[in-house]
C-alpha positions in Angstrom: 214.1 150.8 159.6 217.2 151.8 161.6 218.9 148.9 162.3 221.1 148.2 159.6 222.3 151.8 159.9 223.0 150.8 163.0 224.7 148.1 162.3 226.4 149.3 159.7 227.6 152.2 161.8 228.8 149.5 164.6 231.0 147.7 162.4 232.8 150.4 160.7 233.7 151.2 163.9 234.9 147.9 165.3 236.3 145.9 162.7 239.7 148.3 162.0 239.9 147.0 158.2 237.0 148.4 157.4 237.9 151.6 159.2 240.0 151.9 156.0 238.0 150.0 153.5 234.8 151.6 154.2 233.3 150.3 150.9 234.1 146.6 151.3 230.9 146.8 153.7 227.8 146.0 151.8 224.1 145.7 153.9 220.8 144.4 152.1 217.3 143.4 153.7 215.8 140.1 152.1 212.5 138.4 152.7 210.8 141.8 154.2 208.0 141.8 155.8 205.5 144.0 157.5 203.2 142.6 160.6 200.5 144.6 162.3 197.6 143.1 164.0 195.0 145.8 163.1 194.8 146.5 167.0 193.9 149.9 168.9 196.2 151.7 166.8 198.9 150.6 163.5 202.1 149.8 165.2 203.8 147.0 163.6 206.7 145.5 163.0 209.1 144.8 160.2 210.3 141.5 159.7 213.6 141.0 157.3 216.8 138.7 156.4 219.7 141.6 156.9 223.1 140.3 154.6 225.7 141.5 155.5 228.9 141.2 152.7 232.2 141.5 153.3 234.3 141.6 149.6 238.4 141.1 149.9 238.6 140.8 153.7 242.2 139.9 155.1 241.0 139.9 158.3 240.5 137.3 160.9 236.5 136.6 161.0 237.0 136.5 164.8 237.2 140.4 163.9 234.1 140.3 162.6 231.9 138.1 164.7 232.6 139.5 167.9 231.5 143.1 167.0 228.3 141.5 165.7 227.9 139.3 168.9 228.1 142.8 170.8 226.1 144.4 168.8 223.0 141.7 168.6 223.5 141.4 172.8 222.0 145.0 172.9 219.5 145.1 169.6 218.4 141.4 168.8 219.4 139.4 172.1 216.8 136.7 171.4 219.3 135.8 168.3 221.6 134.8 171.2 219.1 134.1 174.2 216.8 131.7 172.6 218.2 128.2 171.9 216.1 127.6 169.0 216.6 131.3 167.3 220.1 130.7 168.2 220.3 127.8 166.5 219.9 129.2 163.0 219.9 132.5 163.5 223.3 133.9 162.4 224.4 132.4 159.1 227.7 132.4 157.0 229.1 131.9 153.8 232.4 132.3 152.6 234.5 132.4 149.9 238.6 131.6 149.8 240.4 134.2 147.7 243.6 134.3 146.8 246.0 136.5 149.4 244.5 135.1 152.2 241.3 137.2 151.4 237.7 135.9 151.4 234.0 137.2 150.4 232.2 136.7 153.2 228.3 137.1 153.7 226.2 136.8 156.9 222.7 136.7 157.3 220.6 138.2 160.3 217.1 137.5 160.7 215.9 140.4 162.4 212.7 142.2 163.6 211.5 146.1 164.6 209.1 147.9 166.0 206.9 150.4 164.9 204.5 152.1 167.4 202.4 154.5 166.3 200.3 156.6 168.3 198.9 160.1 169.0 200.3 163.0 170.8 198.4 165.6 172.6 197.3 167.7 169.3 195.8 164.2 167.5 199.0 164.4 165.4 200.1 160.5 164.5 203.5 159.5 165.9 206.1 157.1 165.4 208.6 155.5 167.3 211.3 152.7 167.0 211.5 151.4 170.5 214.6 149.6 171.3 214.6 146.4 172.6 214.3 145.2 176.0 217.4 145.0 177.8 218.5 143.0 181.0 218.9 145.5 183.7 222.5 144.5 185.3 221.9 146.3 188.4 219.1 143.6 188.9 221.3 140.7 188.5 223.8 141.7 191.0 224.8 138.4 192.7 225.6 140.6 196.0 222.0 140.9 196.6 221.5 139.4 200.4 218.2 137.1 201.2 216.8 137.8 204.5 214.1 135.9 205.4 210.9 137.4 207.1 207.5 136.5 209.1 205.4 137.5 205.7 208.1 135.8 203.2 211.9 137.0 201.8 213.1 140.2 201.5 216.1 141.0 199.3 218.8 143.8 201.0 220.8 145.5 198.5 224.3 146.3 200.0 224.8 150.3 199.8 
């Protein structure tokens, strides 16, 4: 699994009190699971709760949340796409320390890919695809309808 590395990785980065408190980051998968169909081949995909745990934070948990936000736009969007995954997909839990400081735990519900295939020897593969992503360059509201005999036709401006 590589995404709470990745994730890990993404906030150490972003959130500057952890840039100096590396070890107030803790990550754990609960409720794992493995799917796979049984298809032409045994990709599959894993299935898990990721908590994430934040011990004496001082920081703001704006800090915190908009890294995460970032970071599920690119490798969970659904979390943030879908209404009803949205709706109780990121979770929270804090606790109110002393020194303006809190515990603070999220939880993810995540999913990943597996493929597996064959190469060109017969020797068995494996790849963590990432996940779909919007393609900006189609969304770009400059595009210019231009209606023709057989139907529209869409001119991108060079």
């Amino acid at each position: 699994m590589n995404k709470p590395d990745s994730l890990r990785t993404h906030l150490l980065a972003t959130i500057a009190e952890l840039k100096h408190n590396p070890d107030r980051l803790l990550i754990f998968i609960d409720n794992g699971k493995v799917r796979c169909t049984a298809a032409a081949s045994l990709s599959f995909e894993y299935s898990f709760d990721l908590q994430i745990i934040l011990t004496d934070f001082a920081g703001h948990p704006d800090s915190v949340m908009l890294p995460l936000l970032g970071w599920l736009s690119v490798h969970q969007s659904e979390l943030l796409e879908n209404l009803s995954k949205s709706a109780d997909g990121i979770r929270f839990e804090a606790d109110i320390l002393d020194n303006s400081k809190v515990d603070m735990s999220l939880t993810l519900p995540l999913t990943e890919r597996v493929v597996v295939g064959k190469d060109e020897e017969g020797n068995i593969t494996i790849r963590h695809p990432g996940e779909p992503q919007q393609v900006a360059a189609f969304l770009d509201p400059d595009w210019i309808p231009v209606t023709c005999a057989n139907g529209t036709e869409w001119v991108v401006p060079q």
